[in-house]
VOBA-1610 file (N, C-alpha, C; in pm, whole numbers, padded with zeros to 5 digits, always signed):
BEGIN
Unk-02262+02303+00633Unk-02149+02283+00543Unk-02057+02176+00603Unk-02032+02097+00541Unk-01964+01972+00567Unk-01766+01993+00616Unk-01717+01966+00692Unk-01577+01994+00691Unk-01526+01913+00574Unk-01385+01984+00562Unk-01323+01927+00461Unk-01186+01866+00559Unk-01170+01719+00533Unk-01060+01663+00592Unk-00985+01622+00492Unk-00849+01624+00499Unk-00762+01536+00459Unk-00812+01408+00427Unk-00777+01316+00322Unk-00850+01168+00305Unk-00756+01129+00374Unk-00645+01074+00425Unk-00616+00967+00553Unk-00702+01003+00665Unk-00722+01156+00730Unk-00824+01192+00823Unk-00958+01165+00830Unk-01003+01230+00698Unk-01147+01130+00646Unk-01185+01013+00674Unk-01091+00941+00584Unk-01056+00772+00597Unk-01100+00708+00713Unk-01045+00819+00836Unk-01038+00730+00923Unk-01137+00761+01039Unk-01172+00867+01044Unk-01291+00956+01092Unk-01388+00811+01077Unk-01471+00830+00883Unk-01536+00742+00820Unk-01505+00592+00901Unk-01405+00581+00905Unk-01415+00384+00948Unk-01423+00411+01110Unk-01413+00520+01179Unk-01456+00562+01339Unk-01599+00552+01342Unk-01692+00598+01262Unk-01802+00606+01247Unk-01901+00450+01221Unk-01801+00362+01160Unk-01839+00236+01154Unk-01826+00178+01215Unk-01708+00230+01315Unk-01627+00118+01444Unk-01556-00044+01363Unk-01502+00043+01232Unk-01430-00092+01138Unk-01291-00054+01208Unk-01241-00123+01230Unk-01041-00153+01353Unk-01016-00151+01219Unk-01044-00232+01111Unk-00905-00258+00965Unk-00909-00120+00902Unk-01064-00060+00897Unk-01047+00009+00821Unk-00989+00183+00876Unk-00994+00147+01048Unk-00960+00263+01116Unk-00776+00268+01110Unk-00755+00157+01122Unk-00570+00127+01105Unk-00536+00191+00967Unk-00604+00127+00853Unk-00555+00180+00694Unk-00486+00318+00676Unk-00524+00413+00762Unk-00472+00548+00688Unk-00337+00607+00803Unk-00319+00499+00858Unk-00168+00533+00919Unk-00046+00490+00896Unk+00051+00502+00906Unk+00174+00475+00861Unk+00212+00344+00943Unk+00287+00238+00942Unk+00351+00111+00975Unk+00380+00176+01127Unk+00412+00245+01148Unk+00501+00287+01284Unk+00424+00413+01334Unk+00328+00438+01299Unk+00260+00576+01365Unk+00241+00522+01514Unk+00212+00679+01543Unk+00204+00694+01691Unk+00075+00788+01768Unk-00007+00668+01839Unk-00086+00735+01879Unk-00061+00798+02046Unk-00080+00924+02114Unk-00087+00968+02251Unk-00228+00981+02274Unk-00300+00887+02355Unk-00410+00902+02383Unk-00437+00956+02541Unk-00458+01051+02575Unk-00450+01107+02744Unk-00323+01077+02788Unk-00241+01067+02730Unk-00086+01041+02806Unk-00086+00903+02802Unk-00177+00838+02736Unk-00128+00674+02738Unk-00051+00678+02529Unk+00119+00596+02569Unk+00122+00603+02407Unk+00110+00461+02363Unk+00085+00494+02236Unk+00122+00338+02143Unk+00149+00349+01977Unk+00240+00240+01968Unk+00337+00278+01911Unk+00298+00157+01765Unk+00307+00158+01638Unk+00277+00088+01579Unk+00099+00015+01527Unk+00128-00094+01427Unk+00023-00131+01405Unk-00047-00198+01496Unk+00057-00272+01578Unk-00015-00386+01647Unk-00029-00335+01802Unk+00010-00206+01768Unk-00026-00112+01920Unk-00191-00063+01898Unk-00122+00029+01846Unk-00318+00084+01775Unk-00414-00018+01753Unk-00404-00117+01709Unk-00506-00268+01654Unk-00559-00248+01863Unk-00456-00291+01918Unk-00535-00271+02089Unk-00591-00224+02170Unk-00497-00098+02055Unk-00587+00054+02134Unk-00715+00050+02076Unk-00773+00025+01999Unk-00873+00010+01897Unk-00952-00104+01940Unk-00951-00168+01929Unk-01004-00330+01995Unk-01064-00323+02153Unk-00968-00264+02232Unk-00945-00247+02398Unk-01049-00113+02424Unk-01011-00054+02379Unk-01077+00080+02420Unk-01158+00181+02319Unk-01190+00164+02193Unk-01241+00253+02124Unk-01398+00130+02063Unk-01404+00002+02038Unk-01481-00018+02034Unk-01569-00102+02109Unk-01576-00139+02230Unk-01643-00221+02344Unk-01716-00071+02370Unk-01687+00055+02392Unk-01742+00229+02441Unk-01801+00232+02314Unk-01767+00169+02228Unk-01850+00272+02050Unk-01802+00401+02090Unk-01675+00397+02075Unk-01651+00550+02102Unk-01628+00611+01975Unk-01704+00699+01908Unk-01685+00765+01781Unk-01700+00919+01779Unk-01575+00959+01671Unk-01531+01100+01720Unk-01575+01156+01602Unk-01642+01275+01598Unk-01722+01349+01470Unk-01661+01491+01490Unk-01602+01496+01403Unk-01509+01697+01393Unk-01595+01751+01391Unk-01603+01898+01465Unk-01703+01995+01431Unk-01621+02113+01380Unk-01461+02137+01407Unk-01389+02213+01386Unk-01264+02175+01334Unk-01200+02230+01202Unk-01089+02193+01175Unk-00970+02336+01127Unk-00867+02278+01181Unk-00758+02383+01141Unk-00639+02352+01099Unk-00523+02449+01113Unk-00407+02405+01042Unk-00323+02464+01165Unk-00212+02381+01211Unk-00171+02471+01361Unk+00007+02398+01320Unk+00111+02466+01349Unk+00256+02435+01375Unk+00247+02300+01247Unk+00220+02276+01123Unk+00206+02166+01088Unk+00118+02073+01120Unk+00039+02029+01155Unk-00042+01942+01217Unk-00186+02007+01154Unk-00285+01887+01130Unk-00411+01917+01161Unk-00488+01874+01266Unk-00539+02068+01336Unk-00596+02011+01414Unk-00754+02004+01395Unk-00837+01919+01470Unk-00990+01845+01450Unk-01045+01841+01609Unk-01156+01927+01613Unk-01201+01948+01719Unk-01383+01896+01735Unk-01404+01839+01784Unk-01540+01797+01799Unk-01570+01694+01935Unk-01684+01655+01934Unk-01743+01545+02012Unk-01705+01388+02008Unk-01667+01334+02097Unk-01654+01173+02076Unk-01810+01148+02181Unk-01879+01053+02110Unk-02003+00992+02206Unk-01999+00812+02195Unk-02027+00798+02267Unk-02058+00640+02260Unk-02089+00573+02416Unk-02062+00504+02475Unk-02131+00368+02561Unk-01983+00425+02676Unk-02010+00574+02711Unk-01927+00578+02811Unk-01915+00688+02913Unk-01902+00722+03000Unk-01918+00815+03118Unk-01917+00934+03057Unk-02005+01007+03078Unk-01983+01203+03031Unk-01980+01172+02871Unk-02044+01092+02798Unk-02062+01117+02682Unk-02161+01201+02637Unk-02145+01277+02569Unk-02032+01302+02470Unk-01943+01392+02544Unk-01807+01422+02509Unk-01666+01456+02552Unk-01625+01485+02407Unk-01610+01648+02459Unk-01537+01736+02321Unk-01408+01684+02353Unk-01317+01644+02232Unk-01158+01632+02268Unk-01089+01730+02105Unk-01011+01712+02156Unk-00886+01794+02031Unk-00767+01655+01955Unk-00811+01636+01814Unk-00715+01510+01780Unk-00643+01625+01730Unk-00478+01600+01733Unk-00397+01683+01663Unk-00290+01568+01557Unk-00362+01551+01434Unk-00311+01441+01351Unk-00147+01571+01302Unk-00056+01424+01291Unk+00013+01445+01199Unk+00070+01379+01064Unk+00046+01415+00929Unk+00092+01372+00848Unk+00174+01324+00756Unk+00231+01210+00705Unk+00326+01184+00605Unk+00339+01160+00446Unk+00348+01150+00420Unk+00325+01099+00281Unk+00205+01033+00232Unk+00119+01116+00252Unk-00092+01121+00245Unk-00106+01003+00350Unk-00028+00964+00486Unk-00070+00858+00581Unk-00109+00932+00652Unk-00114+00901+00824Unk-00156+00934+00929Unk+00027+00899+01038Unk+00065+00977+01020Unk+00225+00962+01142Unk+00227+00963+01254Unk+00122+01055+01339Unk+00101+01089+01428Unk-00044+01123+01530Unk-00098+01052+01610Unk-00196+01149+01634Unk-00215+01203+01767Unk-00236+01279+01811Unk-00280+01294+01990Unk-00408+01353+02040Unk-00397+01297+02104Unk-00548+01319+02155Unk-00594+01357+02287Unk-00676+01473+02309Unk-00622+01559+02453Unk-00813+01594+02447Unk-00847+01604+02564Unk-00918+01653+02635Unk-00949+01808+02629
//
């Protein structure tokens, strides 16, 4: 049975899976904020680096196997695998949402 995500989550899951940067940016807000292991970044033209720098040179792509609803937030639990040490690496994204965007996301180990 297939999870059911949010379409900004979907959205962006889907363009993770392609390793598309434009189409992985689309479902966040102008000023969202990503915490990736305690590294942050802040904006479009933050994420475009974080994205560029580190998510596709690894093909690092993250596939939910678990999803929930926690303090507001959705949380999405699964495997990231790609072109990098100890792959695959279960992590926990804990998106937060705005007005059907992406506001927030973090991402923890």
């Amino acid at each position: 049975m297939p999870i059911e995500l949010p379409k900004p989550i979907a959205d962006y899951v889907e363009a993770n899976a392609c390793l598309d940067v434009d189409g992985m940016l689309e479902p966040f807000t102008r000023d969202a904020v990503i915490l990736d292991n305690g590294k942050r970044f802040e904006g479009q033209a933050e994420l475009r680096q974080l994205f560029e720098n580190e998510v596709i040179p690894v093909r690092a792509i993250f596939t939910p196997a678990a999803v929930r609803q926690e303090n507001g937030q959705v949380v999405a639990e699964g495997p990231a695998h790609g072109d990098f040490k100890g792959s695959p690496i279960r992590f926990t994204y804990r998106f937060t949402l705005e007005h059907d965007a992406i506001r927030a996301l973090e991402i923890t180990l």
